[in-house]
Short mmCIF file of the C-alpha atoms (twelve columns), coordinates in Angstrom:
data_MODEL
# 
_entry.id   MODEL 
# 
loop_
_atom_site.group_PDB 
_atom_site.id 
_atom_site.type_symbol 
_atom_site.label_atom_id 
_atom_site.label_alt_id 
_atom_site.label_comp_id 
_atom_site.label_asym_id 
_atom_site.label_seq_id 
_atom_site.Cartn_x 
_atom_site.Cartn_y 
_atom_site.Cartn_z 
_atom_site.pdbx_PDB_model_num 
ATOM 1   C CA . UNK A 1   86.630  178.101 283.268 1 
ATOM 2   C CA . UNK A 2   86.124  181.657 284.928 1 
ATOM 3   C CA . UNK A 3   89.802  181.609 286.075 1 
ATOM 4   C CA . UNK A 4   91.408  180.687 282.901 1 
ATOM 5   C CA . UNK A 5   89.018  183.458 280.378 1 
ATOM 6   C CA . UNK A 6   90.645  186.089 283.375 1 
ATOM 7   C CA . UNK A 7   94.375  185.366 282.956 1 
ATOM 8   C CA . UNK A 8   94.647  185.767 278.597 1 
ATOM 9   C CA . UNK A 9   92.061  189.180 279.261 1 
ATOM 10  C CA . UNK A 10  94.240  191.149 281.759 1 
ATOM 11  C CA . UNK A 11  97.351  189.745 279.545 1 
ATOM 12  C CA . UNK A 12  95.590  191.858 276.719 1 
ATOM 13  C CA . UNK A 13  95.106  194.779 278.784 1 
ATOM 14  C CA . UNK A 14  98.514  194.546 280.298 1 
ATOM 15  C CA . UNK A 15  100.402 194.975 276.177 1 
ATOM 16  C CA . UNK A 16  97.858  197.551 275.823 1 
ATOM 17  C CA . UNK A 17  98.306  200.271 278.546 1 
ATOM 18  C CA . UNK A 18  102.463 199.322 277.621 1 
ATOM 19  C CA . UNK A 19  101.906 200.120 274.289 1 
ATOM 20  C CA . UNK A 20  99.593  203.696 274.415 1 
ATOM 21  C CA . UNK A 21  102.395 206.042 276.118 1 
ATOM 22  C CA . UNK A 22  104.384 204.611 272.721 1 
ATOM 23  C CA . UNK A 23  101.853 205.111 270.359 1 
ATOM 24  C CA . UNK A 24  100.666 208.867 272.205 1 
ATOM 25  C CA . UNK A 25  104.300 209.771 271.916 1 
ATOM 26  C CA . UNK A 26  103.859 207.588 268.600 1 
ATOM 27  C CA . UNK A 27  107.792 208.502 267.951 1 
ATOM 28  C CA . UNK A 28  105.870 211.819 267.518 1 
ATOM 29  C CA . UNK A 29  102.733 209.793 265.217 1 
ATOM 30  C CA . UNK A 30  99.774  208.600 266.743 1 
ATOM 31  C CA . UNK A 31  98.067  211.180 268.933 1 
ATOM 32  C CA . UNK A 32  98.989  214.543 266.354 1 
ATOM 33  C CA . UNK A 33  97.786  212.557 263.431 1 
ATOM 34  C CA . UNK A 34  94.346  211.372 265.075 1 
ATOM 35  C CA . UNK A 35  92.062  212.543 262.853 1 
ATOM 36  C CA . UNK A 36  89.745  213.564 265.131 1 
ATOM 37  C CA . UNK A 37  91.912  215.428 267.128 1 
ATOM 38  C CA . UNK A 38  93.284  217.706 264.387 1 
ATOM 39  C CA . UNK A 39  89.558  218.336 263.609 1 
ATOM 40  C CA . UNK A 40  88.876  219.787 267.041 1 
ATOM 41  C CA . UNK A 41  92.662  222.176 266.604 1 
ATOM 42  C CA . UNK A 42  91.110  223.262 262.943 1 
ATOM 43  C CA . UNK A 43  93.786  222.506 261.006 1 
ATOM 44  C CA . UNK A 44  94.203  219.554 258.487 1 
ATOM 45  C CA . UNK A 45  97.331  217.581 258.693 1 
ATOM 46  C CA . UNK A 46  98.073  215.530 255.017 1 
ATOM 47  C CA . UNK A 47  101.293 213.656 256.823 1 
ATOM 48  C CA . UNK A 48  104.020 215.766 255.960 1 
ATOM 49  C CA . UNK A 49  106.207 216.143 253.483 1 
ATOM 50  C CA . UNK A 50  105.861 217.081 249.545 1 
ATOM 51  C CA . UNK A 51  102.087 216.716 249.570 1 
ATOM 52  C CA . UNK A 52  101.591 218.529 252.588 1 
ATOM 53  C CA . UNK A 53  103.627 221.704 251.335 1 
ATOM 54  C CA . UNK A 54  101.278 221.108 248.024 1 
ATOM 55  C CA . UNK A 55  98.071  221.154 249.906 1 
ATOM 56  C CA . UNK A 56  98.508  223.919 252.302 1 
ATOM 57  C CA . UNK A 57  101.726 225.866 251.512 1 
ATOM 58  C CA . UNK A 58  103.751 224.971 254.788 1 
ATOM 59  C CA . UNK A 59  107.008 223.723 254.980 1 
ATOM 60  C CA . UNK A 60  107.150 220.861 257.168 1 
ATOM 61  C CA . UNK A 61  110.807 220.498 257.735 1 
ATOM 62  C CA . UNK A 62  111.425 221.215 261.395 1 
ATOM 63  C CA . UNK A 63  114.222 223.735 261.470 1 
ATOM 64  C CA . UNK A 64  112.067 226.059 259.264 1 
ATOM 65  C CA . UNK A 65  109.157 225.965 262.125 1 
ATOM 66  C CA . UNK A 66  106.264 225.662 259.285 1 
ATOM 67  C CA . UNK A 67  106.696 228.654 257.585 1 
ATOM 68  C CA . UNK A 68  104.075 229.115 255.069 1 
ATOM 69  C CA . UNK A 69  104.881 229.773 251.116 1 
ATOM 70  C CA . UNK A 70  101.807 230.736 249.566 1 
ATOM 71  C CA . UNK A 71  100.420 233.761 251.766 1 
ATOM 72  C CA . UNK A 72  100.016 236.781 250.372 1 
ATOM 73  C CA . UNK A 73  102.077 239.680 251.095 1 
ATOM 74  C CA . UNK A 74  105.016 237.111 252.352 1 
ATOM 75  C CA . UNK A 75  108.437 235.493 250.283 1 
ATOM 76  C CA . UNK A 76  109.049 232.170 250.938 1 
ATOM 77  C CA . UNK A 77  110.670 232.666 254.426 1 
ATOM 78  C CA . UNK A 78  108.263 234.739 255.878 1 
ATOM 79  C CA . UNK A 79  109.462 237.930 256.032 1 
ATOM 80  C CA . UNK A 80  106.712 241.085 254.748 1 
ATOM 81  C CA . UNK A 81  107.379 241.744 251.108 1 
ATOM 82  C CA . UNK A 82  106.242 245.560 249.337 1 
ATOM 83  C CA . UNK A 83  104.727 246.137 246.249 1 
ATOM 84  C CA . UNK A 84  107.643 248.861 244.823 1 
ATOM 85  C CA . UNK A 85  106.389 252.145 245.085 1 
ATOM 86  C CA . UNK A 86  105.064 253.719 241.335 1 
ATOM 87  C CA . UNK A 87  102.871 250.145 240.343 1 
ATOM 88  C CA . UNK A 88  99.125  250.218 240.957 1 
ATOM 89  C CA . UNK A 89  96.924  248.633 243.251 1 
ATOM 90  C CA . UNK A 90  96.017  244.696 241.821 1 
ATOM 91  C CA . UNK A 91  92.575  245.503 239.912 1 
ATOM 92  C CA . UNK A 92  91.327  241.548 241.959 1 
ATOM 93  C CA . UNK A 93  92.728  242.469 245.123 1 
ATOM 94  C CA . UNK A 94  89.701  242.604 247.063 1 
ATOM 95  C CA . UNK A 95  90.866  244.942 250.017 1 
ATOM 96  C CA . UNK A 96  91.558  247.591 247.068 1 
ATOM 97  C CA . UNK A 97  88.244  247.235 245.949 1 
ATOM 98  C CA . UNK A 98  86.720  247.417 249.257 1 
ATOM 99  C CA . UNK A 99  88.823  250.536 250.027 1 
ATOM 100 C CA . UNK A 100 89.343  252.246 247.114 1 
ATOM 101 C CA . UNK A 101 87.395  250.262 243.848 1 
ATOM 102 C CA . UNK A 102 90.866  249.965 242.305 1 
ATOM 103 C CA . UNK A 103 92.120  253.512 243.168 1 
ATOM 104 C CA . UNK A 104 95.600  253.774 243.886 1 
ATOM 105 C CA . UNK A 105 96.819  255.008 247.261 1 
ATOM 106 C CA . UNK A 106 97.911  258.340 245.590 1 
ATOM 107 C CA . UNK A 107 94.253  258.731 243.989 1 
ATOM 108 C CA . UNK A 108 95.722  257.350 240.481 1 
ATOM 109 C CA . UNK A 109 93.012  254.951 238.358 1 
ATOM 110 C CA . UNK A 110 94.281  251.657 237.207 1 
ATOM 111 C CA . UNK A 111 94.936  252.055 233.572 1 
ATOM 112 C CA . UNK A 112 94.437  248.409 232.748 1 
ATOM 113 C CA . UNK A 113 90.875  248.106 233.833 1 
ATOM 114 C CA . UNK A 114 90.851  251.330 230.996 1 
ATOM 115 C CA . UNK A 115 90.383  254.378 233.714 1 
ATOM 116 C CA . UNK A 116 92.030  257.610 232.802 1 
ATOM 117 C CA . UNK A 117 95.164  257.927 234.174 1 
ATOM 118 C CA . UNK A 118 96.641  261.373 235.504 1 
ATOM 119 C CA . UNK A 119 98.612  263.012 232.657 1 
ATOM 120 C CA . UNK A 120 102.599 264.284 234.058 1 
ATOM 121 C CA . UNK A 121 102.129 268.713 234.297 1 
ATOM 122 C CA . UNK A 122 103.320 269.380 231.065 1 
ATOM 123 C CA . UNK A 123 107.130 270.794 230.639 1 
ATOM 124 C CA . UNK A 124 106.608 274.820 230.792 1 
ATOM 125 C CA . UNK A 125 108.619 276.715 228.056 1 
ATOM 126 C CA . UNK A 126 110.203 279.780 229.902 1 
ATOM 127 C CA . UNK A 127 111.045 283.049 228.098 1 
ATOM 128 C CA . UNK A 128 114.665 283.719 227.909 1 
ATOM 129 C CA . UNK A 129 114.822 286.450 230.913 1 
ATOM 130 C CA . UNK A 130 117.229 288.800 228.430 1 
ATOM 131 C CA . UNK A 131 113.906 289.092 226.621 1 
ATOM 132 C CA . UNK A 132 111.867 290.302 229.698 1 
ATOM 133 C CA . UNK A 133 111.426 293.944 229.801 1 
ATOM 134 C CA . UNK A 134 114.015 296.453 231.668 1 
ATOM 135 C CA . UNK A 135 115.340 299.649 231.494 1 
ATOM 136 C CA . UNK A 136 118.662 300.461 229.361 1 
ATOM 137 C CA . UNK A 137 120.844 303.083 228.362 1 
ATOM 138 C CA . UNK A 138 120.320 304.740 224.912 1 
ATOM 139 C CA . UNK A 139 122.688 307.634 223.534 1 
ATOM 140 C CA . UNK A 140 121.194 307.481 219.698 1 
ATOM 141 C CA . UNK A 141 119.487 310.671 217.485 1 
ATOM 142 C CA . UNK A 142 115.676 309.729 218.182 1 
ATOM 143 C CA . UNK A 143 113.277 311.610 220.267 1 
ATOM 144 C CA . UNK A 144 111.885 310.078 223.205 1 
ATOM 145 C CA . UNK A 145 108.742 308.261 221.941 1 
ATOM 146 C CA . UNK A 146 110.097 306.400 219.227 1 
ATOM 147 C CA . UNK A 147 110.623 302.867 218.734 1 
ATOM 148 C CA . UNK A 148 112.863 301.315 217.551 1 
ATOM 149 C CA . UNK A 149 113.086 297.527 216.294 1 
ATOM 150 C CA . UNK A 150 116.203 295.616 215.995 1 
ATOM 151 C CA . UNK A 151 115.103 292.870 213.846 1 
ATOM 152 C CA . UNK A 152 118.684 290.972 214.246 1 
ATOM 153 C CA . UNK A 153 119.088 291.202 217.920 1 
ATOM 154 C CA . UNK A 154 115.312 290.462 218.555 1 
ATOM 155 C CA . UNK A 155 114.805 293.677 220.723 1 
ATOM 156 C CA . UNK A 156 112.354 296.828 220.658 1 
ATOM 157 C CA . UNK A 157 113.272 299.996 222.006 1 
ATOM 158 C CA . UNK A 158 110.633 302.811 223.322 1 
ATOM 159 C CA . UNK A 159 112.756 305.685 223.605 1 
ATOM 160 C CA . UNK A 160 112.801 307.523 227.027 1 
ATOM 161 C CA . UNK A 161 113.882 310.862 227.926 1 
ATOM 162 C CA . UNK A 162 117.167 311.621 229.792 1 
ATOM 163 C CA . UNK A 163 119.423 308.901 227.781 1 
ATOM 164 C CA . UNK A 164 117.136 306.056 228.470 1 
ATOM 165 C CA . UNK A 165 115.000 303.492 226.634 1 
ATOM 166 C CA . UNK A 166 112.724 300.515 227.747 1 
ATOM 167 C CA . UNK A 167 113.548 297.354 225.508 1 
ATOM 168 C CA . UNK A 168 111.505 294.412 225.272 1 
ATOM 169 C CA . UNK A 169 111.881 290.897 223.415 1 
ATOM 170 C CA . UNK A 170 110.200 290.494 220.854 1 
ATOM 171 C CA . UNK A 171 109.678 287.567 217.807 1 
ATOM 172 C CA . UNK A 172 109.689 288.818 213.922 1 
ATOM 173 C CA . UNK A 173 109.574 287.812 210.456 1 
ATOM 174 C CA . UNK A 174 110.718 284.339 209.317 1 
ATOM 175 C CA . UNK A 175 113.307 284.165 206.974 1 
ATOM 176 C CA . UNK A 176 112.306 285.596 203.351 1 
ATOM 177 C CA . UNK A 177 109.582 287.750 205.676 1 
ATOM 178 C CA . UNK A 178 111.602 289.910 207.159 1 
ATOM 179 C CA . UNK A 179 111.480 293.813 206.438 1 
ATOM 180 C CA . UNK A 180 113.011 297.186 207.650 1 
ATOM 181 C CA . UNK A 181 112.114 300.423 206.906 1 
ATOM 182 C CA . UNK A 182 109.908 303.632 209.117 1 
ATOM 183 C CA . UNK A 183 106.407 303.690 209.351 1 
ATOM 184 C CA . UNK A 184 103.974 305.143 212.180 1 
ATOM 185 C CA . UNK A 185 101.371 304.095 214.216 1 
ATOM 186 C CA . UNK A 186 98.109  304.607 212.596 1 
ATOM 187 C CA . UNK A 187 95.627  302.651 214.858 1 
ATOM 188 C CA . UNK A 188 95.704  300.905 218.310 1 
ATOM 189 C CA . UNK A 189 93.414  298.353 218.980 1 
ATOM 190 C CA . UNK A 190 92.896  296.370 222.118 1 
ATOM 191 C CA . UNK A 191 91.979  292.467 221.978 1 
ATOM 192 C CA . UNK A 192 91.546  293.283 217.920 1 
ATOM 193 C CA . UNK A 193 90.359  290.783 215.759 1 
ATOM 194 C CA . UNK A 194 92.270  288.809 213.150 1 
ATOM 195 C CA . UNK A 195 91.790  288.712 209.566 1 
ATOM 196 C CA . UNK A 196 94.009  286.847 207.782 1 
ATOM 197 C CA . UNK A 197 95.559  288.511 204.008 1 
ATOM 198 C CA . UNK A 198 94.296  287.004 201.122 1 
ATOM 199 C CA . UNK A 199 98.200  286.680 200.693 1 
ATOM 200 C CA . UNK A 200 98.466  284.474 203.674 1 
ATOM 201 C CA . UNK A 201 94.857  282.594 203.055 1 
ATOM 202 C CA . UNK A 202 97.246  281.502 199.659 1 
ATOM 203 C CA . UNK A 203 99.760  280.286 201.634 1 
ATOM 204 C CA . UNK A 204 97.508  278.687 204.726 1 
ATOM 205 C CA . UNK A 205 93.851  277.758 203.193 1 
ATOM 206 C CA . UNK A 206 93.390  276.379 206.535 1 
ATOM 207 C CA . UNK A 207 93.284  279.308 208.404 1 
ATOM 208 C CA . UNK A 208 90.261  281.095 209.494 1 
ATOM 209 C CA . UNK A 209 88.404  283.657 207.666 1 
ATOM 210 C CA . UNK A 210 87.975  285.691 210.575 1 
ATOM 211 C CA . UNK A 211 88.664  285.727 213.789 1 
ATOM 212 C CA . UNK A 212 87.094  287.471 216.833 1 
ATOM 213 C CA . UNK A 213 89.648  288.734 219.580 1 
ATOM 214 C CA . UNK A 214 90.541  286.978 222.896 1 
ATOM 215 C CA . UNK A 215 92.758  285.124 224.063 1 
ATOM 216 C CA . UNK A 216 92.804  282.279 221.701 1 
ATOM 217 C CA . UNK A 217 93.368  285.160 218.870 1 
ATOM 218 C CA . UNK A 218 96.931  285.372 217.527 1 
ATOM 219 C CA . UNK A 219 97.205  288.871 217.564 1 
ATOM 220 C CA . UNK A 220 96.813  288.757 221.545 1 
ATOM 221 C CA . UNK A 221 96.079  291.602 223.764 1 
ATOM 222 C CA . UNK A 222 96.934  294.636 222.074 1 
ATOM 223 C CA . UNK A 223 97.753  295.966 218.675 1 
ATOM 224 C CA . UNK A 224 99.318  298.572 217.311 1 
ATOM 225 C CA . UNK A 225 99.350  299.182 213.700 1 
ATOM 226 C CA . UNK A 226 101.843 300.530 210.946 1 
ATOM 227 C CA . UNK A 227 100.933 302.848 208.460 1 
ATOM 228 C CA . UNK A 228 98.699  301.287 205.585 1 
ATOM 229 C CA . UNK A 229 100.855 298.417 206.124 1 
ATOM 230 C CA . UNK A 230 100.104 294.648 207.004 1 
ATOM 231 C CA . UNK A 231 102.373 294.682 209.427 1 
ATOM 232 C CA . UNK A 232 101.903 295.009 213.366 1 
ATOM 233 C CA . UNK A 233 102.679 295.073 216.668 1 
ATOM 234 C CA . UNK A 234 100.851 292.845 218.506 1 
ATOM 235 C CA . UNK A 235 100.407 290.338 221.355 1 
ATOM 236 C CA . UNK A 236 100.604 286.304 220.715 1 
ATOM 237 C CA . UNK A 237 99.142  283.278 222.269 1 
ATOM 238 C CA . UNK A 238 102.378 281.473 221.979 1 
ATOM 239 C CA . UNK A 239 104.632 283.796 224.443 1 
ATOM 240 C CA . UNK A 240 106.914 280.856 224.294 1 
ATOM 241 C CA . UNK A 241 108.033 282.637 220.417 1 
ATOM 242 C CA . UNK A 242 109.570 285.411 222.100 1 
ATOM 243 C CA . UNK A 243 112.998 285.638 220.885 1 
ATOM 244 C CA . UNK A 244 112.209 283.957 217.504 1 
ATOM 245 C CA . UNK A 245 111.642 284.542 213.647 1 
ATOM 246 C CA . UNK A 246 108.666 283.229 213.150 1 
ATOM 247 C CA . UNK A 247 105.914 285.680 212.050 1 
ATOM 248 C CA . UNK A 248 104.913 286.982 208.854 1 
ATOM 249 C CA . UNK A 249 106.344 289.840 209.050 1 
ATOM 250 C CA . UNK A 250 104.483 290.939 211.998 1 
ATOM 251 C CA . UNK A 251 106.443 291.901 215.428 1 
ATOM 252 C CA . UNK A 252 105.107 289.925 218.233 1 
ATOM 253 C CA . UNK A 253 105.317 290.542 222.228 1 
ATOM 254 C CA . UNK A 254 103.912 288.751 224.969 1 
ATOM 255 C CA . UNK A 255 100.595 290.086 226.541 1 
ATOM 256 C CA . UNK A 256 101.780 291.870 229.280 1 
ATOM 257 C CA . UNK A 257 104.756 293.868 227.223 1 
ATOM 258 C CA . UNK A 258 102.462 294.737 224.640 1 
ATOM 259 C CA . UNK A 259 99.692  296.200 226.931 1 
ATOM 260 C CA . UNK A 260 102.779 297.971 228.446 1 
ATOM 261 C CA . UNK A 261 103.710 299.587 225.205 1 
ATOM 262 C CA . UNK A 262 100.357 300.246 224.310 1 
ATOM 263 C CA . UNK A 263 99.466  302.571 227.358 1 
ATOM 264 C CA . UNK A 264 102.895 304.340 226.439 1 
ATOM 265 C CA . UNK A 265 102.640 304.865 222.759 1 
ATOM 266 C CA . UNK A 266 100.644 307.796 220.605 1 
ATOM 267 C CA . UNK A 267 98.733  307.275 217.761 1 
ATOM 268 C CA . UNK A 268 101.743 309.079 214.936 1 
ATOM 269 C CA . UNK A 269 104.664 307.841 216.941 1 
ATOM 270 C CA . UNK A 270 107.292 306.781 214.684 1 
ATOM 271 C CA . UNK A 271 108.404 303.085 214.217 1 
ATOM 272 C CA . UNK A 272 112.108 302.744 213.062 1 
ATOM 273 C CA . UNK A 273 112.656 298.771 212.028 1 
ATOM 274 C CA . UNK A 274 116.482 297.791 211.085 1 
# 
C-alpha cells in the first residue's frame, strides 16, 4: 500500500517543480503580480492596461517605460513643464503657501484670493524741454528788468542786460480768457494762498472758498501779482500744463521757474503781455 501512495505523490511533485520556473517567469505573470510581493516593493499593480493608467496615472505600454501622466509639474511624456512667466502662484498649491502664503515669487499678492495687487508706476508727463528755462538773445526797446509775455508762443521773457533775456514756458488763459495789455508788479507772495473770484465761484461752485498755500495750492510756490488786477504770475501743481491755455487768465510756471523769477524781479517792474 506504502509503495503505491509514493509513486502518484512524487508524480505530483514532479508537474509541480516543472511548472514553477513557468509560472515565476509566468510569460512575465505570476511572480510580479503576487500580491504579496508587490506589497513588500510598495507599489500596487491593477494588471495593466486602461484601468491601471486610470488608477495610478502610468502608462503601461512597454516602449514608453511607465511614464506617469498625472504628476504635477510634468506633460504627458515626462519632460518638466513651467508655469509662463507673468501668472501667479496657484492660491491651493501648498508649497506656495508654505513658502510664501500665496505670494508670488516677485513679492506680487494673488488678486483672486482679493489681495491688493501692485499698481504699474504711472506714465510721467514730461515738459516739452523748449519750455525749460535758458538764456536767449533779445535786441527789443525794454530795459533790463522787464518781462515780457508772449501769450501766442507760450514764452516769458525777463529782460537781461547786454542784449540778453531769460525765457521760460509758461501756460495762459484759455480761449475767451485770454488778455494783453501792461501792468506792474504790485505784491510778491511766497506759497500765497488762494481765493477763488466770486467770478470764478459762478463758474466753479465747487471750488473752495479758501485755500491755504502749499503744495496742493494751485497758485504753487510763488506769486507775483499785477496791478489791482486778478491776474498773476504764479506757480501750479500741474507742471505738466506748461505750454498750454488753460488758466483763467492767470500765467502759470512750474515751481522751480517761478521761484527763479521771483528772486529776480522788483516789486514796480513792468509786465508787458502781447
Amino acid at each position: 500500500m506504502r509503495s503505491r501512495l509514493f509513486v502518484p505523490l512524487l508524480a505530483l511533485s514532479a508537474v509541480t517543480l516543472a511548472a514553477g520556473p513557468t509560472l515565476a517567469q509566468g510569460y512575465g505573470r505570476a511572480a510580479a503580480d503576487d500580491l504579496m510581493i508587490t506589497a513588500s516593493n510598495g507599489r500596487p499593480n491593477y494588471g495593466g492596461g486602461f484601468i491601471e493608467l486610470l488608477m495610478t496615472g502610468r502608462d503601461p505600454t512597454p516602449s514608453r517605460g511607465g511614464v506617469v501622466y498625472n504628476r504635477p509639474g510634468y506633460s504627458a511624456y515626462g519632460q518638466s513643464t513651467r508655469r509662463p512667466s507673468g501668472y501667479e502662484v496657484d492660491p491651493f498649491d501648498h508649497a506656495a503657501g508654505a513658502h510664501g502664503h500665496g505670494r508670488h515669487a516677485s513679492g506680487g499678492r494673488v488678486a483672486a484670493l482679493g489681495h491688493p495687487v501692485e499698481m504699474e508706476r504711472p506714465i510721467e508727463r514730461v515738459i516739452d524741454p523748449r519750455f525749460r528755462k535758458q538764456e536767449v538773445a533779445y535786441d527789443g526797446p525794454h530795459k533790463p528788468g522787464t518781462i515780457i509775455i508772449d501769450t501766442p508762443q507760450r514764452f516769458l521773457f525777463l529782460v537781461q542786460p547786454n542784449g540778453r533775456a531769460l525765457r521760460y514756458g509758461i501756460g495762459v488763459g484759455r480761449p475767451g480768457f485770454s488778455w494783453a495789455g501792461m501792468k506792474t508788479v504790485s505784491r510778491k507772495a511766497e506759497w500765497p494762498n488762494w481765493t477763488p473770484p466770486p467770478e470764478m465761484l459762478k463758474r466753479r461752485p465747487d471750488l473752495p472758498r479758501f485755500m491755504p498755500g502749499g503744495p496742493e495750492n494751485p497758485m504753487g510756490a510763488r506769486a507775483l501779482y499785477l496791478g489791482s488786477s486778478l491776474y498773476r504770475i504764479h506757480g501750479t501743481n500741474e507742471p505738466h500744463t506748461i505750454g498750454q491755455a488753460v488758466s483763467s487768465g492767470c500765467i502759470r510756471m512750474t515751481n522751480d521757474d517761478v521761484t527763479d523769477l521771483y528772486e529776480r524781479v522788483r516789486v514796480g517792474a513792468k509786465v508787458l503781455v502781447i
